[in-house]
N, C-alpha and C positions, 0 to 999 in steps of 0.2 A: 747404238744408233739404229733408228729405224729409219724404210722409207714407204712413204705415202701410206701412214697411217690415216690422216686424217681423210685420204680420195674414199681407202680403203673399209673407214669405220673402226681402225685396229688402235687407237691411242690411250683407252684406257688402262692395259696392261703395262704401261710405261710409267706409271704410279706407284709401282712397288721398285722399282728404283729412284723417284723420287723420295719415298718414305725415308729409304735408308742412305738418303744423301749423296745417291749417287745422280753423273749429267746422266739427263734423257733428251737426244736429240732426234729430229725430223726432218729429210726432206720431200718436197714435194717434187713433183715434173708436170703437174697436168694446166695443159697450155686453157688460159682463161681463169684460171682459178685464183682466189683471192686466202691467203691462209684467216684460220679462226682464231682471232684474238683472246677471245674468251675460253675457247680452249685448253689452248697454250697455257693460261694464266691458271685454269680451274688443276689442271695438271703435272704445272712446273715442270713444261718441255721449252727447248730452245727448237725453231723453228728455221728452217730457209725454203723458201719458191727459188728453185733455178728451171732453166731449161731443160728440154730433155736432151739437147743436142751440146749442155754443160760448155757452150760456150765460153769465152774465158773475156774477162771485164776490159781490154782495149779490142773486141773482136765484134763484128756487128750483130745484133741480137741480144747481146747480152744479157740476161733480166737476173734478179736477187733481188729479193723481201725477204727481211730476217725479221721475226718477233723474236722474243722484247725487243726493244730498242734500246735499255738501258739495263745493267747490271740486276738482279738479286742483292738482296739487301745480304750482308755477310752475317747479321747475324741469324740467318736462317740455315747458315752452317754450310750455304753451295757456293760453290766455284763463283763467280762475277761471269754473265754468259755474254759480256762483250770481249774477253780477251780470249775467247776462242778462235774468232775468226778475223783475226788478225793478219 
């Protein structure tokens, strides 16, 4: 897991545990920011936008943007990155 690679510049060392089939996950905190879809995909990272105050989802504030939005195909041999955050 990292976090705020992508504020950072720091996402493309997360590649080499993609190679070898392993999750590469991200999240962000920077208030305004919109994650990079193209990114994420050129990558094969699972992505979240939370606050930095990690409010909790019935609490006011709240905010979460996860990329993908939909699994990895299985036979690319990774996990399905919607039953992570379940």
């Amino acid at each position: 897991m990292n976090e705020q690679c992508e504020e950072m510049g720091e996402c493309n060392p997360l590649v080499e545990f993609t190679k070898r089939n392993k999750l590469a996950l991200n999240i962000e905190y920077k208030k305004g920011m919109t994650l990079d879809c193209n990114l994420s995909n050129s990558i094969i990272k699972n992505s979240i936008l939370k606050d930095l105050g990690l409010t909790g989802a019935n609490m006011s504030g709240y905010k979460r943007q996860n990329y993908p939005q939909k699994p990895l195909s299985k036979a690319r041999g990774m996990m399905p990155r919607a039953s992570i955050f379940r």
